[in-house]
BALOBA-1460 file (C-alpha; in Angstrom, 3 decimals):
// residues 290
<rec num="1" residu="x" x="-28.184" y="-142.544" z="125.564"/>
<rec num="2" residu="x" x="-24.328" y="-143.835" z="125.549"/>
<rec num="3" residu="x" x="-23.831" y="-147.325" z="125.358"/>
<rec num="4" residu="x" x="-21.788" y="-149.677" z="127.631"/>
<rec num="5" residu="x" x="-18.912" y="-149.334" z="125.101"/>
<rec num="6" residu="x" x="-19.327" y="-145.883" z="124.869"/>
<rec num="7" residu="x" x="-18.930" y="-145.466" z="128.617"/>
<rec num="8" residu="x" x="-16.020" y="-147.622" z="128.276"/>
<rec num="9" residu="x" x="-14.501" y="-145.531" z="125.488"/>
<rec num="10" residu="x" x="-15.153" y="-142.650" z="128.377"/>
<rec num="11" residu="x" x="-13.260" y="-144.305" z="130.831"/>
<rec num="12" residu="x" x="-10.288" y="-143.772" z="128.728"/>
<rec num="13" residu="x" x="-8.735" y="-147.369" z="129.326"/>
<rec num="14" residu="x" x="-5.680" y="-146.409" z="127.685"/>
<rec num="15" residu="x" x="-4.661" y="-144.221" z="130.830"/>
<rec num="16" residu="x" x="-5.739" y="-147.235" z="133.696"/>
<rec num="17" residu="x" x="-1.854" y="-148.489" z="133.629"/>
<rec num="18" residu="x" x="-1.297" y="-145.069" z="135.655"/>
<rec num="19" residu="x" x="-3.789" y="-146.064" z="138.388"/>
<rec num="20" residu="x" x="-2.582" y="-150.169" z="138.331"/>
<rec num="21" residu="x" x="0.953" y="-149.851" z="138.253"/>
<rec num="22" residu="x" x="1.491" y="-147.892" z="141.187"/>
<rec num="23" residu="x" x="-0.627" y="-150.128" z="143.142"/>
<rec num="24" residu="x" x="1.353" y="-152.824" z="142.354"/>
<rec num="25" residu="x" x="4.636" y="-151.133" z="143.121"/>
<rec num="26" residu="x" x="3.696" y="-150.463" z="146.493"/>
<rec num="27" residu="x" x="2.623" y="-153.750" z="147.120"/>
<rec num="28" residu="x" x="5.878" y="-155.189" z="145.407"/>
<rec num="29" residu="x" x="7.405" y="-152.840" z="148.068"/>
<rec num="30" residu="x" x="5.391" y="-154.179" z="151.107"/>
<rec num="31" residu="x" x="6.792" y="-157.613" z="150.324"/>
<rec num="32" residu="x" x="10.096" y="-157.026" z="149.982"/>
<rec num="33" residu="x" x="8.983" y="-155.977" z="153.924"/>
<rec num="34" residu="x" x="7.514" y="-158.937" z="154.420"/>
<rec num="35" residu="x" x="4.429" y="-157.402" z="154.706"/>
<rec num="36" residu="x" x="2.165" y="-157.453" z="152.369"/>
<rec num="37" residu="x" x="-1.735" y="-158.430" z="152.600"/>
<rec num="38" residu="x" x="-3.516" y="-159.457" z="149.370"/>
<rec num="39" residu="x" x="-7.643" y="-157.938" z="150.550"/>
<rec num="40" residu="x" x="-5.670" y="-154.696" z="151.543"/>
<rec num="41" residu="x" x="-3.602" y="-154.239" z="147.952"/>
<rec num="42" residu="x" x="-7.109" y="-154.980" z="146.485"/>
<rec num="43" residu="x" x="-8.540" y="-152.196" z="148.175"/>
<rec num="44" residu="x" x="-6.207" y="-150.326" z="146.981"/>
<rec num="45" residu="x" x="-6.588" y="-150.810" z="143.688"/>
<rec num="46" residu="x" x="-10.282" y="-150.264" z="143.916"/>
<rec num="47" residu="x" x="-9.238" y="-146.630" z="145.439"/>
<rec num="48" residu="x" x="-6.699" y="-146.432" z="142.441"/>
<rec num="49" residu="x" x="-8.890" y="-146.612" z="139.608"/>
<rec num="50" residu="x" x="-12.129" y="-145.357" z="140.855"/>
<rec num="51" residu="x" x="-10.030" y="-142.493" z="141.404"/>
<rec num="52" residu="x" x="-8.911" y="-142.634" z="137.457"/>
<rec num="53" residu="x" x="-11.828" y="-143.381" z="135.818"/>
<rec num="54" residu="x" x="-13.503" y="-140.736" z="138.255"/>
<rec num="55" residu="x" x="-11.262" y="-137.992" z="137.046"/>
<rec num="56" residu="x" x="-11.452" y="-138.974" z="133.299"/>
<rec num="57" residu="x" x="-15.628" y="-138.778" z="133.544"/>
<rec num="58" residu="x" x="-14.624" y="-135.196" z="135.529"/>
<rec num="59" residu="x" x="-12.589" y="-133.864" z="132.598"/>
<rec num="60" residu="x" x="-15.270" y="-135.395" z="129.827"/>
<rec num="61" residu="x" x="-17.977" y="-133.113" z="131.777"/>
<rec num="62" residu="x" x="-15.680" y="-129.921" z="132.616"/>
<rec num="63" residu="x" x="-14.096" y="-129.968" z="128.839"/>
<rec num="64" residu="x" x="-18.035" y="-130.607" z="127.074"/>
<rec num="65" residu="x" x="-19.695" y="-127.790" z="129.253"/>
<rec num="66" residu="x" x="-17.179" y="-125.646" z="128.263"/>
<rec num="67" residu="x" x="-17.342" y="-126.699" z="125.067"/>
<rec num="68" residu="x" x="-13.570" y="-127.501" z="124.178"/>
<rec num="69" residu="x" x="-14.313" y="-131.257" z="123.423"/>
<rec num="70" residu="x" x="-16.236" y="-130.182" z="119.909"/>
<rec num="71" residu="x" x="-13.455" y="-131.028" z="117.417"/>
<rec num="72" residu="x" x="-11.145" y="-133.242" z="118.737"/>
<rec num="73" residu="x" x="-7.845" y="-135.378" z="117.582"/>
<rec num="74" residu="x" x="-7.747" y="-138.279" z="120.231"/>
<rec num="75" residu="x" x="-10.699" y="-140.819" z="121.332"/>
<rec num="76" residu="x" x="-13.934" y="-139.541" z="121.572"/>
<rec num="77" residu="x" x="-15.493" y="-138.372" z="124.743"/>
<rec num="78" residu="x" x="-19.083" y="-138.739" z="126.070"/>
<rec num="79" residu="x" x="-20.380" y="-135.116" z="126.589"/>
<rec num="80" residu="x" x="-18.367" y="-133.469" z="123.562"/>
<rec num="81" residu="x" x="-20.006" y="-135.919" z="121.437"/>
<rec num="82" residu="x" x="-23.319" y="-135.693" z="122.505"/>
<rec num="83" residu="x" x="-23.433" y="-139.172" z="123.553"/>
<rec num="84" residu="x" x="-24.152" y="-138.629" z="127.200"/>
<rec num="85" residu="x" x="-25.507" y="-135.603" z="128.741"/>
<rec num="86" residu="x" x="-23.393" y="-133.798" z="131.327"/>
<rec num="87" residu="x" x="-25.126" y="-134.439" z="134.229"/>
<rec num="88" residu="x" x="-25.088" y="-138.321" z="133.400"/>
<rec num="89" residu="x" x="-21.494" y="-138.063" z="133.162"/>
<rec num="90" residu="x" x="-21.053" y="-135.876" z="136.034"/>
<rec num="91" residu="x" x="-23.204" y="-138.448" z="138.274"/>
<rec num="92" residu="x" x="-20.745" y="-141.280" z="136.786"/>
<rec num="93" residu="x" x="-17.873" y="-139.255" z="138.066"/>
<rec num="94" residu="x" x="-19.384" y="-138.838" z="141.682"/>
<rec num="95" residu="x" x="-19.831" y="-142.095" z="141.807"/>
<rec num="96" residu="x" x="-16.399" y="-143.338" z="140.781"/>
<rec num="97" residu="x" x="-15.069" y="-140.940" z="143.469"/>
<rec num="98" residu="x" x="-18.029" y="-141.892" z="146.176"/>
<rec num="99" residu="x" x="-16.485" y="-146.291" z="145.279"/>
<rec num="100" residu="x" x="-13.220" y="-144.745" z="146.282"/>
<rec num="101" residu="x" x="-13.936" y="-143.056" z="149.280"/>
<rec num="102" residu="x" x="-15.735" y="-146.184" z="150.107"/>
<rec num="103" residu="x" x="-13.114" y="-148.179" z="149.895"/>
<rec num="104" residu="x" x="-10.399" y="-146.143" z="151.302"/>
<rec num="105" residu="x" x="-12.361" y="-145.788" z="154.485"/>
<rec num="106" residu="x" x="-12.262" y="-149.658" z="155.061"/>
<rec num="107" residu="x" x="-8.704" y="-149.687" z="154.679"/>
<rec num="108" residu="x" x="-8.358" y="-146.194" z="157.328"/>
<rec num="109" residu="x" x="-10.668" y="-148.304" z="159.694"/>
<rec num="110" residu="x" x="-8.246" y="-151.503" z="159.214"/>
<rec num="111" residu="x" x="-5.192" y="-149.500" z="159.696"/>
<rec num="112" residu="x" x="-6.422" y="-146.777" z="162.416"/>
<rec num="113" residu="x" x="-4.738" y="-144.324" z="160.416"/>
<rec num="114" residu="x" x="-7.349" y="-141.607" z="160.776"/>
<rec num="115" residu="x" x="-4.662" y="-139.145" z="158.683"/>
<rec num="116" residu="x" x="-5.400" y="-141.078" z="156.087"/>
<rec num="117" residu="x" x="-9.271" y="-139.651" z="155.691"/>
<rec num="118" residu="x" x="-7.089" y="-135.851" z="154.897"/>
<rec num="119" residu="x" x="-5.039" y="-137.822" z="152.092"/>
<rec num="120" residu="x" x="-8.138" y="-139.511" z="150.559"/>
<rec num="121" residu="x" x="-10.118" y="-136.346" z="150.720"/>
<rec num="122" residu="x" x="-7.261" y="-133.969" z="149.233"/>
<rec num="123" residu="x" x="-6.693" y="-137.401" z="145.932"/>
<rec num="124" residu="x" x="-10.423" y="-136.841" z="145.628"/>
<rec num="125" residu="x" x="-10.308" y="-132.825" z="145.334"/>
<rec num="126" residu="x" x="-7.577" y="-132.853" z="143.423"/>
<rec num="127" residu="x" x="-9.049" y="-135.167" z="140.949"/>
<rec num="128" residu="x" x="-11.946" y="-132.957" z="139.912"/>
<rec num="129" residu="x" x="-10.077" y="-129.499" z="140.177"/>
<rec num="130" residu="x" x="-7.535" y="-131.359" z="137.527"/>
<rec num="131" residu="x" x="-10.410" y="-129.704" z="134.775"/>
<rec num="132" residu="x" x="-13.579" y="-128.451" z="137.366"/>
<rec num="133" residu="x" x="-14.166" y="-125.341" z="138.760"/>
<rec num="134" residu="x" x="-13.792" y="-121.857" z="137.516"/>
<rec num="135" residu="x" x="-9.872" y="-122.468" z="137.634"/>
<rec num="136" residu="x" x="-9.031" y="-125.683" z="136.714"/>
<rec num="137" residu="x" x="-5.215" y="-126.380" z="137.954"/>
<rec num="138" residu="x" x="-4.717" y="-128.677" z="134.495"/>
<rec num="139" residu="x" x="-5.201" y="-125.745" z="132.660"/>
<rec num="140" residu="x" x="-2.481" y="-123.644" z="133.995"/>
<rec num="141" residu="x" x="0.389" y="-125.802" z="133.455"/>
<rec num="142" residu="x" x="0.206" y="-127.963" z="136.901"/>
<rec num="143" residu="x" x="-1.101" y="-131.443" z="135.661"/>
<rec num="144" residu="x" x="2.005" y="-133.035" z="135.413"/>
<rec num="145" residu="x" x="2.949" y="-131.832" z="139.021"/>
<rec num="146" residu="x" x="-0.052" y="-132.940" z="139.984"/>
<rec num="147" residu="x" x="-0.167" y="-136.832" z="138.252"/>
<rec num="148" residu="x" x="3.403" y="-137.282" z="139.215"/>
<rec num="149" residu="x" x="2.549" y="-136.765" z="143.475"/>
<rec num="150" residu="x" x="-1.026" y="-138.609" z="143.163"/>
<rec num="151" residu="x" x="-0.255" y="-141.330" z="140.859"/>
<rec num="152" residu="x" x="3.489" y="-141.577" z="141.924"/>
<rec num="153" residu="x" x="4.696" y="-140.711" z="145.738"/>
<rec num="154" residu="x" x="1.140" y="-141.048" z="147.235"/>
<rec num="155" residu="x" x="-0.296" y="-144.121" z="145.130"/>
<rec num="156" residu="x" x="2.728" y="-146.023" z="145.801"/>
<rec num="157" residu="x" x="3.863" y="-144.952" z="149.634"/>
<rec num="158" residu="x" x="-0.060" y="-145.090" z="150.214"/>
<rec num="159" residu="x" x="-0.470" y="-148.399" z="149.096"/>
<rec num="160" residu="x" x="3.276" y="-149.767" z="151.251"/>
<rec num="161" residu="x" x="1.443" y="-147.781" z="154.375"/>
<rec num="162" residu="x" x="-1.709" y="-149.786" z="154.802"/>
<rec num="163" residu="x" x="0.033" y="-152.965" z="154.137"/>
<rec num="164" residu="x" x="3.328" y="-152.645" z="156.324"/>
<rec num="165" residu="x" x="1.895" y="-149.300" z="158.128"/>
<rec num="166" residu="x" x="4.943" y="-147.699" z="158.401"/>
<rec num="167" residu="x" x="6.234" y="-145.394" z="155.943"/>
<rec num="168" residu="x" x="9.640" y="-146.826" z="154.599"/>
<rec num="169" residu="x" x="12.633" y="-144.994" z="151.677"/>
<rec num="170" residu="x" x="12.311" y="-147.628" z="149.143"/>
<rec num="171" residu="x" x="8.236" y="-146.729" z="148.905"/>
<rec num="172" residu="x" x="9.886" y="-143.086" z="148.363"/>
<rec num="173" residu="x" x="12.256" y="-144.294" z="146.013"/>
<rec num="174" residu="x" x="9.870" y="-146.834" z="143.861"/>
<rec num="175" residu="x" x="7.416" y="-143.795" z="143.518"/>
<rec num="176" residu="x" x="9.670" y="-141.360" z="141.604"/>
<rec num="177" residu="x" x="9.521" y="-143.650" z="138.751"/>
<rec num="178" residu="x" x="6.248" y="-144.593" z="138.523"/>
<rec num="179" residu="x" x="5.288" y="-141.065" z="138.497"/>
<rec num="180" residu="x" x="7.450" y="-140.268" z="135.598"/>
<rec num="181" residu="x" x="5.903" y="-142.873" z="134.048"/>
<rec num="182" residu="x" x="2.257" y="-141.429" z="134.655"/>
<rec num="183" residu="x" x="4.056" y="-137.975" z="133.660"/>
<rec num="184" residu="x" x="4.645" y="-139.562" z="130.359"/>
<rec num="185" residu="x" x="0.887" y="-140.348" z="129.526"/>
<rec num="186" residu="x" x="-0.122" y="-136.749" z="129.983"/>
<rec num="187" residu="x" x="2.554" y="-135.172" z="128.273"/>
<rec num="188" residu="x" x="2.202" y="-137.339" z="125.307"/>
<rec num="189" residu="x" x="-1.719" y="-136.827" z="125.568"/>
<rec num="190" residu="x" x="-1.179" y="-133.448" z="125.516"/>
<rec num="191" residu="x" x="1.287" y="-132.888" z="122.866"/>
<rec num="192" residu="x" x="-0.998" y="-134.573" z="120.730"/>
<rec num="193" residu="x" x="-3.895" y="-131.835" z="121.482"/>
<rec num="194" residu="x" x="-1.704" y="-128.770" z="121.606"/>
<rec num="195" residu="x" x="-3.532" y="-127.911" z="118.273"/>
<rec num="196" residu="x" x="-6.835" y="-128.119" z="119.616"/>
<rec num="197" residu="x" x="-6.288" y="-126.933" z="123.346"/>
<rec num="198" residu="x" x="-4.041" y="-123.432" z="121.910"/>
<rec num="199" residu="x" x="-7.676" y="-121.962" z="120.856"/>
<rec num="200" residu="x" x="-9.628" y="-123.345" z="123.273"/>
<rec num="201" residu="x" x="-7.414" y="-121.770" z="125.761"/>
<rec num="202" residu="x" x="-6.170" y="-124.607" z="127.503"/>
<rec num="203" residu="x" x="-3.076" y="-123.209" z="129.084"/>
<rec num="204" residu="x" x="-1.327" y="-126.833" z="129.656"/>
<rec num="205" residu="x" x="2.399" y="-127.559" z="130.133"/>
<rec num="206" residu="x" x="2.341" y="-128.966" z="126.722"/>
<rec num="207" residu="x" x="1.049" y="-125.525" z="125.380"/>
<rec num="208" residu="x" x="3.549" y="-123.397" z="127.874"/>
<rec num="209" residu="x" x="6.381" y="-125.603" z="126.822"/>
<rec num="210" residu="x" x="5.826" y="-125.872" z="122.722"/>
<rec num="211" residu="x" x="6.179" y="-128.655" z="120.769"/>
<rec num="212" residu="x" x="9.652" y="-129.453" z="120.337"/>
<rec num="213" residu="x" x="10.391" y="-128.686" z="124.213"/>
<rec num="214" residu="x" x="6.836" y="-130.869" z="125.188"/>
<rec num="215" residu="x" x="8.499" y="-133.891" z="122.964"/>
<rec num="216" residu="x" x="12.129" y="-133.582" z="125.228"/>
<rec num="217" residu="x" x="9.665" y="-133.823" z="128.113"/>
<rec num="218" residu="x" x="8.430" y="-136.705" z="126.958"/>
<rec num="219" residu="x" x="11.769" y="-138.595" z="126.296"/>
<rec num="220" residu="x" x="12.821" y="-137.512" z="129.469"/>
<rec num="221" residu="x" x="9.580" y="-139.308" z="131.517"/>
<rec num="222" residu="x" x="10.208" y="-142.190" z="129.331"/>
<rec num="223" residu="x" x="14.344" y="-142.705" z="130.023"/>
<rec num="224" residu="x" x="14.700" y="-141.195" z="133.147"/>
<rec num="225" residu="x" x="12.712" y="-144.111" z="135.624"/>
<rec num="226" residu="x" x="15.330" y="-146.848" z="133.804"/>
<rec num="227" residu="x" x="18.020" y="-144.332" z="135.416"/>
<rec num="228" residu="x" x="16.435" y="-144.928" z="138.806"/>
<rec num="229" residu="x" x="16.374" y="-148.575" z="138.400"/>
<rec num="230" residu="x" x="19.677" y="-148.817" z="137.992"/>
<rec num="231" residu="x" x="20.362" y="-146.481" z="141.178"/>
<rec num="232" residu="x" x="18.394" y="-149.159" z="142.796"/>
<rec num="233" residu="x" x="20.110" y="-152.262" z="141.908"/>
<rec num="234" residu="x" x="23.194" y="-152.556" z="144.515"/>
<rec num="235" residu="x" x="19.967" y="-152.536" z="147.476"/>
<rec num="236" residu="x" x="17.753" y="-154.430" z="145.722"/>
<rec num="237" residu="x" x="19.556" y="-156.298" z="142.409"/>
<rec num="238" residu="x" x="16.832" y="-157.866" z="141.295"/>
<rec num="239" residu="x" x="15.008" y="-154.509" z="140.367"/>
<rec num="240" residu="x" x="16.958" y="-155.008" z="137.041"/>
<rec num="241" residu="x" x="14.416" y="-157.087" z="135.592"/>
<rec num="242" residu="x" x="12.901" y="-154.015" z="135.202"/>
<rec num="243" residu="x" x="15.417" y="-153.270" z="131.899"/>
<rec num="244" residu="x" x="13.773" y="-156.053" z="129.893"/>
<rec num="245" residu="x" x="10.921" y="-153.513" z="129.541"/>
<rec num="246" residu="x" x="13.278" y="-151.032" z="127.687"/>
<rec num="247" residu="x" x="12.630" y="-152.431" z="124.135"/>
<rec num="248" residu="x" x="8.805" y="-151.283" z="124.379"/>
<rec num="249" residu="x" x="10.088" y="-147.627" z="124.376"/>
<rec num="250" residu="x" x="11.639" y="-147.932" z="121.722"/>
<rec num="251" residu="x" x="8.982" y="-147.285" z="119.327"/>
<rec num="252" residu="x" x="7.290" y="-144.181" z="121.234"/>
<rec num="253" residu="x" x="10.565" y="-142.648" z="121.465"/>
<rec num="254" residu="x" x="11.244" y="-142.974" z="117.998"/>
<rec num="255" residu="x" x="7.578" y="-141.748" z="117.037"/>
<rec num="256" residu="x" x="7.929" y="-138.848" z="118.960"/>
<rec num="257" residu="x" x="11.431" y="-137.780" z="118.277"/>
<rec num="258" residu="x" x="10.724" y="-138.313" z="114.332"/>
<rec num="259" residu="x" x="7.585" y="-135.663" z="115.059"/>
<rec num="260" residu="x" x="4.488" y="-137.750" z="114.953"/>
<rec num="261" residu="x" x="1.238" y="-135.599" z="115.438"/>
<rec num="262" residu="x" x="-2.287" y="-135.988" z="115.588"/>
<rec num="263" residu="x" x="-3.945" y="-139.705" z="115.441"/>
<rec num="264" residu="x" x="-0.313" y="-140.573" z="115.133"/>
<rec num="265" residu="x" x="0.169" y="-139.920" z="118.651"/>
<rec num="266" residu="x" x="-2.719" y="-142.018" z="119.754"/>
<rec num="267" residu="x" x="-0.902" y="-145.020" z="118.743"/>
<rec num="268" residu="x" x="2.325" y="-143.597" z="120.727"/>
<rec num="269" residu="x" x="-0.225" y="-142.961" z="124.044"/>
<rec num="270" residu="x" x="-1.158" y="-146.716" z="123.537"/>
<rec num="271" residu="x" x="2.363" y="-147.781" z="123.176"/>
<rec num="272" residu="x" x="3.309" y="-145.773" z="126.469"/>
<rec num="273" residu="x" x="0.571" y="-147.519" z="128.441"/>
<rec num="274" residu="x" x="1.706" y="-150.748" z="127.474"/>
<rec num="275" residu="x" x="5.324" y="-149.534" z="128.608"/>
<rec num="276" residu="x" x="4.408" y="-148.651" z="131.633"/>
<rec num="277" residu="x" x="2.599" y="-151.400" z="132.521"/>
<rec num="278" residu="x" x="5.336" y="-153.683" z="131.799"/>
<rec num="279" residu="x" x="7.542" y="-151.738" z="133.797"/>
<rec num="280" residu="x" x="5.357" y="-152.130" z="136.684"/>
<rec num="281" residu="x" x="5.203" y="-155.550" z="136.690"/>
<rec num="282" residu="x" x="8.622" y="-156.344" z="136.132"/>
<rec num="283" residu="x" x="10.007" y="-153.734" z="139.082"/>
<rec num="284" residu="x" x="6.881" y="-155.115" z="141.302"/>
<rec num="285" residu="x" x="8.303" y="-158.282" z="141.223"/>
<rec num="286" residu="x" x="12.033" y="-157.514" z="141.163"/>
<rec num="287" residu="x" x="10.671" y="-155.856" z="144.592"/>
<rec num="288" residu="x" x="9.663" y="-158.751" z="145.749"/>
<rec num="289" residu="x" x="12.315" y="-160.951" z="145.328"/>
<rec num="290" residu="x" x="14.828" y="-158.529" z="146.072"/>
């Protein structure tokens, strides 16, 4: 039977900046409204990374079923490992996703927004057809696509809407690099496992793409949000607080541009995580006071 650390290890806390920070965007958004309500932003964030840790426990069952979690580069994973059965994971997965239904149905009721029950449901499909099913959309090149809308335009705009509950540009805006951000934690997690996923026929982006083209990718997720910051600045100046982050890219950028592979790239996935969460923080509140 895992243990608790185990089933933390399973979370994969490494990839929980993509659920927080855009959470805390949108809310940084919502008071630069004026608008913002703290029990509603919690919520939020309880939607946010049920929603994450759901779809990591999703992928540890789909992956050690199939049997493509045997040898592996990066952290270990519950089922793969034999530390958890697959049903025992799978039951931790429906749960994470039945805590965020939960709590995105309070915050439907608050805000009358019965739409909203069509976006939850779709974040909650989408989260276990990422690696379930007999064709899993991660597998054929659409993960990136898919992190950058969920963890970027609808995380974000989602989280403005049932604090300000309008839809407003600047929740648009904030989004696109947020998801780029999220982008960046996939594509570096799956540059790493290109070696392992190629014969276990794991058709993802990084896979399609190749190394070298996976590793511009990369870069590109990394750079391109500071390039939207500073689109940002003559509306809302103080969003440049969000440059002070730019030194924590540095080392990624250099690890992945000098051709770090394998456990190598674990350290660079850590180092993106931190990134991004800084990022977050710094454009939530440059929000705010702008």
């Amino acid at each position: 039977m895992a243990t608790p650390a185990q089933w933390l290890a399973g979370a994969r806390p490494r990839t929980l900046p993509a659920a927080v920070v855009p959470v805390a965007v949108g809310t940084g958004v919502a008071a630069a409204a004026g608008g913002w309500v703290w029990w509603r932003a919690l919520l939020a964030l309880v939607v946010a990374l049920a929603l994450q840790i759901g779809v990591n426990y999703a992928n540890d069952h789909s992956d050690g079923v199939k049997g493509t979690d045997t040898d592996r580069v990066g952290p270990m994973r519950l089922v793969g490992s034999g530390a958890a059965t697959a049903s025992q994971v799978l039951k931790a997965a429906f749960g994470c996703f039945l805590a965020a239904a939960v709590a995105g149905l309070v915050l439907v009721i608050a805000t009358r927004a019965w739409w909203l029950l069509a976006v939850g449901a779709l974040c909650i499909l989408a989260a276990w057809f990422y690696t379930g099913g007999s064709r899993p959309y991660g597998y054929r090149a659409l993960g990136e696509l898919s992190v950058f809308v969920f963890f970027g335009l609808v995380a974000v705009a989602g989280t403005t809407y049932v604090q300000v509950e309008h839809l407003s540009w600047l929740a648009v805006v904030a989004s696109m690099p947020v998801g780029l951000l999220a982008c960046a934690l996939l594509v570096v997690n799956n540059l790493r496992d290109i070696i392992t996923d190629t014969p276990a026929g794991k058709r993802t982006l990084a896979v399609l793409l190749g190394d070298q083209r996976t590793r511009a990718l990369y870069i590109a997720c990394l750079l391109l949000p500071y390039g939207v910051i500073l689109g940002l600045t003559p509306v809302a100046p103080f969003t440049a607080l969000v440059l002070l982050s730019g030194f924590l890219a540095i080392a990624p950028v250099k690890a992945v541009r000098e051709g770090a592979i394998g456990p190598a790239l674990i350290a660079t996935l850590q180092q993106t995580g931190r990134l991004q969460l800084a990022f977050g923080l710094l454009f939530t509140l440059g929000l705010a006071l702008s």
